[in-house]
TIRO-2110 file (N, C-alpha, C; in Angstrom, 1 decimal):
// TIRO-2110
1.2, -21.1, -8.4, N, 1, A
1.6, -20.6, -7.1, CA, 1, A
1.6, -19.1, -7.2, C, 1, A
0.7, -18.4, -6.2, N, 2, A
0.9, -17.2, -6.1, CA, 2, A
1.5, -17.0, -4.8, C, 2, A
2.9, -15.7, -5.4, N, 3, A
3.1, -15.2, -4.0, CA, 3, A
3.6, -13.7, -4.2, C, 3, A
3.9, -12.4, -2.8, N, 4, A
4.1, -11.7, -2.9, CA, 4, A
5.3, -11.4, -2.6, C, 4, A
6.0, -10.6, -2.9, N, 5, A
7.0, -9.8, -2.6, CA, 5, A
7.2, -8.8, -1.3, C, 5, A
8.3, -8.3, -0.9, N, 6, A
8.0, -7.6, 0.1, CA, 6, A
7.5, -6.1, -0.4, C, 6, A
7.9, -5.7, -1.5, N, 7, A
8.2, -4.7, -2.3, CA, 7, A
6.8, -4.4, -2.9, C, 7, A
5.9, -5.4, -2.8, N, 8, A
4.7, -5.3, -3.0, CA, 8, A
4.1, -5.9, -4.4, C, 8, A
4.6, -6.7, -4.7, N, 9, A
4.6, -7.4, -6.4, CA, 9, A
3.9, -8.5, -6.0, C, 9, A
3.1, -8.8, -6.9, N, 10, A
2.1, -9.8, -6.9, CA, 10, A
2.7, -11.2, -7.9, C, 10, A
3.3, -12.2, -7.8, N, 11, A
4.6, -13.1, -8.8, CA, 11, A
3.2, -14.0, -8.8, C, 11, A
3.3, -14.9, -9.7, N, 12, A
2.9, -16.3, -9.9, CA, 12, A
3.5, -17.2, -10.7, C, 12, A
3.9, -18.2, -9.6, N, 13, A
4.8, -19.1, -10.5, CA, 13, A
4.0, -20.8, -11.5, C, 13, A
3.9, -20.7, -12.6, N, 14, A
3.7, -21.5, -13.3, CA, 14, A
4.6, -22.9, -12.9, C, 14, A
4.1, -23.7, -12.8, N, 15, A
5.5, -24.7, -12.1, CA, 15, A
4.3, -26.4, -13.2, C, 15, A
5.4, -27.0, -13.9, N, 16, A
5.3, -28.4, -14.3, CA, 16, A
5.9, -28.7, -13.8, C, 16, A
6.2, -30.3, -13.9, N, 17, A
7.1, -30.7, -13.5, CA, 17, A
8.8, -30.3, -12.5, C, 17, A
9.9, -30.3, -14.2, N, 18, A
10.8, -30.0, -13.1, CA, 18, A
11.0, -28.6, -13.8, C, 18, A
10.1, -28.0, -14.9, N, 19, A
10.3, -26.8, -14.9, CA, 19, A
9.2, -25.9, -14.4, C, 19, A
9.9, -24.3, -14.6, N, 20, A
8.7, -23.6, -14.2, CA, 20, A
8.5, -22.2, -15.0, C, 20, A
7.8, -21.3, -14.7, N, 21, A
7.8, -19.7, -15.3, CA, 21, A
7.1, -19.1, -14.4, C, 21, A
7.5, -18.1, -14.2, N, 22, A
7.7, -16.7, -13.6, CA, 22, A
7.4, -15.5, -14.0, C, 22, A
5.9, -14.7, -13.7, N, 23, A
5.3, -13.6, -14.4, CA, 23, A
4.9, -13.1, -13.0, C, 23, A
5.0, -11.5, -13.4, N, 24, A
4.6, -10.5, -12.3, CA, 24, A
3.6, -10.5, -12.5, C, 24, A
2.8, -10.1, -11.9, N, 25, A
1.0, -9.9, -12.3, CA, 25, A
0.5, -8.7, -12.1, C, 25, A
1.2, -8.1, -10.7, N, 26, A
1.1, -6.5, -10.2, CA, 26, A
1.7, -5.7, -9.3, C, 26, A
1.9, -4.7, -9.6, N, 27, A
2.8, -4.1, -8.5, CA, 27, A
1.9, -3.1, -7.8, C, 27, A
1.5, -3.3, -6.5, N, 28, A
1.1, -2.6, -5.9, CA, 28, A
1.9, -1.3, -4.7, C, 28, A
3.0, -1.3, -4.7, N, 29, A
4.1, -0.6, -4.2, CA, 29, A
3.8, -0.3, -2.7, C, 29, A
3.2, -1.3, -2.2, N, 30, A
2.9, -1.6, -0.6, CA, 30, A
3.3, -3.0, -0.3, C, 30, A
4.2, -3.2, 0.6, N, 31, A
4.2, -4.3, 1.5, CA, 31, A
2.5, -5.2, 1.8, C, 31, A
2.1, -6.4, 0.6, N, 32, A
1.3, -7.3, 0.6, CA, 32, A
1.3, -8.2, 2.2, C, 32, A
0.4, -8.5, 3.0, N, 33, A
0.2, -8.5, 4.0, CA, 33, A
-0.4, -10.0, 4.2, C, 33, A
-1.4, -9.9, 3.2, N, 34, A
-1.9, -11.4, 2.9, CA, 34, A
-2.8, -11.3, 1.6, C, 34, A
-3.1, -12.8, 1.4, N, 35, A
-3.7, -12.8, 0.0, CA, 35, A
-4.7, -14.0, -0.2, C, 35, A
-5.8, -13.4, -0.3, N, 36, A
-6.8, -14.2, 0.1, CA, 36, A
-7.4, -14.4, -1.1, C, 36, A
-7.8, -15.6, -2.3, N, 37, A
-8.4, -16.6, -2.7, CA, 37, A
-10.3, -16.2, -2.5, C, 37, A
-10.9, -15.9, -3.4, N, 38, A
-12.2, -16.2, -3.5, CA, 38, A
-12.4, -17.5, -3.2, C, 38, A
-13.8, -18.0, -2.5, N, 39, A
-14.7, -19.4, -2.4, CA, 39, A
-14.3, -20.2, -3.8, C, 39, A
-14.6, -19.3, -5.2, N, 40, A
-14.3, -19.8, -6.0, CA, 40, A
-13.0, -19.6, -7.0, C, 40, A
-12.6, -19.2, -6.6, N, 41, A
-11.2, -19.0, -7.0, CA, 41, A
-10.8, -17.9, -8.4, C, 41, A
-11.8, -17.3, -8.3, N, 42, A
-11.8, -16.0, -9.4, CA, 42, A
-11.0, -14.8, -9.1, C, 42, A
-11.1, -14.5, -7.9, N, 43, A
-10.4, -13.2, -7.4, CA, 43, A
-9.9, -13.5, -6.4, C, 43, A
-9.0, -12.7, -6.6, N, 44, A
-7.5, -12.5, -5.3, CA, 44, A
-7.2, -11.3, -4.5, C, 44, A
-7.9, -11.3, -3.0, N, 45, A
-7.6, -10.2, -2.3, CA, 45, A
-6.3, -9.9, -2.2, C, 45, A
-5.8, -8.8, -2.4, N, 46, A
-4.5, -8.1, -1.6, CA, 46, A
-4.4, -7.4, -0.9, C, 46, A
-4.3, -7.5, 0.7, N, 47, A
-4.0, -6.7, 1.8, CA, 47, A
-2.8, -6.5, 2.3, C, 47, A
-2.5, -4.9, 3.0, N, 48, A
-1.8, -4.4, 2.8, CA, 48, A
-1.9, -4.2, 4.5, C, 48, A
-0.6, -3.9, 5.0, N, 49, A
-1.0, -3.7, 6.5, CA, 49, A
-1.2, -2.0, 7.1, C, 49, A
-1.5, -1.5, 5.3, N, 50, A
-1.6, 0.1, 5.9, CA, 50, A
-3.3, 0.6, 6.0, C, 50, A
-4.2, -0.9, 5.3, N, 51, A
-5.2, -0.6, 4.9, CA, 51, A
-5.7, -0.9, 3.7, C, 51, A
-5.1, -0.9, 2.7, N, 52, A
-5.5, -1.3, 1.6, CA, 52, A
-6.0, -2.1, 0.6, C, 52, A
-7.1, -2.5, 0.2, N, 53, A
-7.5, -3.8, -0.1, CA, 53, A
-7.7, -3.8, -1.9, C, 53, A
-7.0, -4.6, -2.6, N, 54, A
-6.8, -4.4, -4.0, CA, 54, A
-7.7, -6.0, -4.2, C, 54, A
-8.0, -6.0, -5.5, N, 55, A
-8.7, -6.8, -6.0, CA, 55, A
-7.9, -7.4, -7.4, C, 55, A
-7.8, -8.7, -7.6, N, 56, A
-6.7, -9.0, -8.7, CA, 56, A
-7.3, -10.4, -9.2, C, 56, A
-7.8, -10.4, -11.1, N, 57, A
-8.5, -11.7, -11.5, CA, 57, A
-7.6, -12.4, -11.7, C, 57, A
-7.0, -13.4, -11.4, N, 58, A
-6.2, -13.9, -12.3, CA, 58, A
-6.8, -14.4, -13.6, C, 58, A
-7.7, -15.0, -14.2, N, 59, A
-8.2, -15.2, -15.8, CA, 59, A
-8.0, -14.2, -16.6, C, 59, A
-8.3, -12.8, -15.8, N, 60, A
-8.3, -11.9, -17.2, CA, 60, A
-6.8, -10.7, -17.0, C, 60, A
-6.1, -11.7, -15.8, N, 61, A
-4.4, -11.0, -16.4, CA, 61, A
-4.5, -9.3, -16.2, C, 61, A
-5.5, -8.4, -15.6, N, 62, A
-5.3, -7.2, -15.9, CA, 62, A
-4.5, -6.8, -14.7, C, 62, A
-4.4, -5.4, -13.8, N, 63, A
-4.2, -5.1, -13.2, CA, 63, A
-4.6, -5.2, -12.0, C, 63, A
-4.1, -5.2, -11.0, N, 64, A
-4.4, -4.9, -9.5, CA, 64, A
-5.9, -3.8, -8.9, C, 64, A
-7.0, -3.8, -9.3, N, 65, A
-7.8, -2.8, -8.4, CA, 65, A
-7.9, -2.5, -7.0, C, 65, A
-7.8, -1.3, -6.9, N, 66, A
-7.8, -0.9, -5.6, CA, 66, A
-9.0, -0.7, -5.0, C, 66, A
-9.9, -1.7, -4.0, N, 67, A
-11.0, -1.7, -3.7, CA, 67, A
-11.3, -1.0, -2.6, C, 67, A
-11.0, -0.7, -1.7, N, 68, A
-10.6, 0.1, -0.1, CA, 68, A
-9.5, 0.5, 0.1, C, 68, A
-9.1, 2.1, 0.5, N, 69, A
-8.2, 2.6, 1.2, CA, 69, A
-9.0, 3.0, 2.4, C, 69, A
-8.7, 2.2, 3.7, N, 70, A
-8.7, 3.0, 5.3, CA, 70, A
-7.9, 3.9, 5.8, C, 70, A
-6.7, 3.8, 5.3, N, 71, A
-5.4, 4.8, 5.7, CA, 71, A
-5.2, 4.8, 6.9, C, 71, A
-5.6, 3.6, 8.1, N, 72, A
-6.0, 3.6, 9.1, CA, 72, A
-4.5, 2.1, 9.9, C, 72, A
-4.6, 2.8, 10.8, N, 73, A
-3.4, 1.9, 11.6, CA, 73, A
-3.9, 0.8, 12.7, C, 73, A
-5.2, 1.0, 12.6, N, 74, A
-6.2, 0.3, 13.3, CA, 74, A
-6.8, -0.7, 12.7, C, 74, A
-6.6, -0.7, 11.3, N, 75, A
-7.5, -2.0, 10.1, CA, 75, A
-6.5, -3.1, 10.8, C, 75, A
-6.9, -4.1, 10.9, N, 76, A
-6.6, -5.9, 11.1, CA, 76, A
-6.5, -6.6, 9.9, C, 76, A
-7.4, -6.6, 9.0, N, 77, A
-7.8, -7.4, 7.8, CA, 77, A
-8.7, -7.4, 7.0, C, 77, A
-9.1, -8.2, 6.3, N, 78, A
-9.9, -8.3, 4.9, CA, 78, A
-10.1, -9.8, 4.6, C, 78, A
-11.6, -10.6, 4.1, N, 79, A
-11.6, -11.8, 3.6, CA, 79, A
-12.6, -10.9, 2.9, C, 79, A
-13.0, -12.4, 2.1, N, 80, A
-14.2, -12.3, 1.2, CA, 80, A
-15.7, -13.0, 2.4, C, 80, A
-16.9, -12.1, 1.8, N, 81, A
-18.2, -12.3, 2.5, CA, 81, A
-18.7, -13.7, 1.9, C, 81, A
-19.0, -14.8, 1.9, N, 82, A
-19.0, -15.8, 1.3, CA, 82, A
-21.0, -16.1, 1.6, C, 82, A
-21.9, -16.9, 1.1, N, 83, A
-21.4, -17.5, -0.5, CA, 83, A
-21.0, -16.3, -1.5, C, 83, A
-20.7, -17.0, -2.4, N, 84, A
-19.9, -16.0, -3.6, CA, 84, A
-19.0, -15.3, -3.7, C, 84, A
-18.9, -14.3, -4.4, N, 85, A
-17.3, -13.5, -4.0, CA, 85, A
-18.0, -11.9, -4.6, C, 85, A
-18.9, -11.7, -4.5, N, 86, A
-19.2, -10.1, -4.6, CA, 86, A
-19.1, -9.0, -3.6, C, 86, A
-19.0, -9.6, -2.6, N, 87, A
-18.5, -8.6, -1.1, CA, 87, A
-17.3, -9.0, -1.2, C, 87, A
-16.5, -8.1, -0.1, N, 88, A
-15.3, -8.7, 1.2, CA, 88, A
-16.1, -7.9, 2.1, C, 88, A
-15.2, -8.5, 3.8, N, 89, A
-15.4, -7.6, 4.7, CA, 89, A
-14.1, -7.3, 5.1, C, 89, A
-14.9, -6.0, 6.0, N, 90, A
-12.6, -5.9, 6.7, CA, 90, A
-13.3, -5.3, 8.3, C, 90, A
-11.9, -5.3, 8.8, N, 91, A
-12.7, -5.4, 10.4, CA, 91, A
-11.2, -3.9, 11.4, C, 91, A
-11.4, -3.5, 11.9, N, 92, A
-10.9, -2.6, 12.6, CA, 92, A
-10.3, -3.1, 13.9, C, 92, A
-9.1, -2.8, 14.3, N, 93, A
-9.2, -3.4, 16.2, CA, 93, A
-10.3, -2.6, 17.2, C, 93, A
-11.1, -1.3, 16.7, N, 94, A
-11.7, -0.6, 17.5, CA, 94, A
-13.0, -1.8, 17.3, C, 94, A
-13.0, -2.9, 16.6, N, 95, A
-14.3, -3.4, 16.0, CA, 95, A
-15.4, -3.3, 15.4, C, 95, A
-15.3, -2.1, 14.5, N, 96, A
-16.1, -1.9, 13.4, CA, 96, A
-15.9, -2.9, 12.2, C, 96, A
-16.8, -3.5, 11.8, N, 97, A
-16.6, -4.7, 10.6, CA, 97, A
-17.7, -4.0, 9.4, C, 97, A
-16.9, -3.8, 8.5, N, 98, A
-17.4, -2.9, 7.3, CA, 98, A
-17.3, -4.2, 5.7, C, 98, A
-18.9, -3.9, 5.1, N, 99, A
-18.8, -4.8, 4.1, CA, 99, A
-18.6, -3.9, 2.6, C, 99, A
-17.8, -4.7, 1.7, N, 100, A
-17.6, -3.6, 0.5, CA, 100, A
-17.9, -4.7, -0.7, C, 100, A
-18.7, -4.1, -1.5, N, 101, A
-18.5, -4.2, -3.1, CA, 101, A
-16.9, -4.5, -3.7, C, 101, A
-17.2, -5.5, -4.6, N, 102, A
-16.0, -6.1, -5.0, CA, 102, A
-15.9, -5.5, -6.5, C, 102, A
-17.1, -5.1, -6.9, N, 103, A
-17.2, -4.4, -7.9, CA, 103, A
-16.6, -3.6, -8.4, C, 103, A
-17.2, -2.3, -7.6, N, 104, A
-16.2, -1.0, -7.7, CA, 104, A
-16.0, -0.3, -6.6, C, 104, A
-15.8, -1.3, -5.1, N, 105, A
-15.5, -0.5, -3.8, CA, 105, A
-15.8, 0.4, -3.1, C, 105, A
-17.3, 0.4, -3.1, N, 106, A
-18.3, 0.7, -2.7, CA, 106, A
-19.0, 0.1, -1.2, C, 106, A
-18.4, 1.5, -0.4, N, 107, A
-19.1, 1.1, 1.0, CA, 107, A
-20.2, 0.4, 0.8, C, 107, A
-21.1, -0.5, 1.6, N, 108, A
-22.2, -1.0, 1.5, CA, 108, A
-22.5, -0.9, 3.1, C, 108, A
-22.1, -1.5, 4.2, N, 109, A
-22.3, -1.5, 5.7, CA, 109, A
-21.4, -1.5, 6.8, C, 109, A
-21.5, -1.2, 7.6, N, 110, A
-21.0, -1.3, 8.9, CA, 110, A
-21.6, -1.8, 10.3, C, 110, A
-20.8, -2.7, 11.2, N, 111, A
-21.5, -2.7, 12.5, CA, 111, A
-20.4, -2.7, 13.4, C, 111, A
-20.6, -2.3, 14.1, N, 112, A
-19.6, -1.8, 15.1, CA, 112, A
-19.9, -3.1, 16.7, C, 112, A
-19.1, -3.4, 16.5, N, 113, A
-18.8, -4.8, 17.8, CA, 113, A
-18.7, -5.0, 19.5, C, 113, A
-18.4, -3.2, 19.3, N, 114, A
-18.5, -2.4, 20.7, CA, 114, A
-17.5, -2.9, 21.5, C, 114, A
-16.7, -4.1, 20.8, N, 115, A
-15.5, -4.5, 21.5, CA, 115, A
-14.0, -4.4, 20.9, C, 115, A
-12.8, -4.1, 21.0, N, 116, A
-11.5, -4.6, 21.0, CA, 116, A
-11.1, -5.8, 20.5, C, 116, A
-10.7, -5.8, 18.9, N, 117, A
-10.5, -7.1, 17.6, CA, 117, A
-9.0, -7.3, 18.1, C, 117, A
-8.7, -9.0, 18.2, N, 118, A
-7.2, -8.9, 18.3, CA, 118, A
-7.1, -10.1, 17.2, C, 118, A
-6.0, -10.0, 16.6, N, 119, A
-5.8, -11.3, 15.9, CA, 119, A
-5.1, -12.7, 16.7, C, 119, A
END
């Protein structure tokens, strides 16, 4: 079970039966916003409601990457571009929908929707 903190900590709880364990995995020191799951379950978006989209493996245990800063009060969200998990997109309320490298966070496109994103 993964969950976040308000404080911005990324926990996952190991749970058997009636016991369980408790490891941090990352501190991102932003209020996590939501946490989105690759198709295949390799990588773990972390969005932030300031803009920020971090990238987190769970298999190889390392740190949090920070894949997109917007800095933007207008960002909505972030999923992954599916099949696969090598993109995300993230989308603007002005509706611009921009696709990024999961890689190393790397603008790749934009299209602009010419309309007003509401959740």
């Amino acid at each position: 079970l993964y969950f976040s903190a308000q404080e911005g900590i990324l926990i996952f709880y190991h749970i058997k039966e009636l016991q369980y364990e408790m490891k941090i995995c990352a501190d991102i020191s932003q209020p996590i916003s939501s946490l989105i799951f690759s198709p295949d379950y390799t990588s773990l978006l972390l969005v932030t409601d300031q803009g920020t989209v971090y990238s987190y493996k769970p298999a190889h245990s390392g740190e949090a990457v920070k894949l997109l800063d917007t800095s933007s009060s207008c960002f909505l969200g972030a999923d992954f571009l599916t099949p696969g998990s090598n993109y995300c997109v993230s989308v603007t309320i002005s509706g611009e929908v921009q696709v990024w490298s999961l890689e190393d966070g790397t603008f790749l496109s934009k299209l602009n929707l010419g309309i007003e994103v509401h959740v």
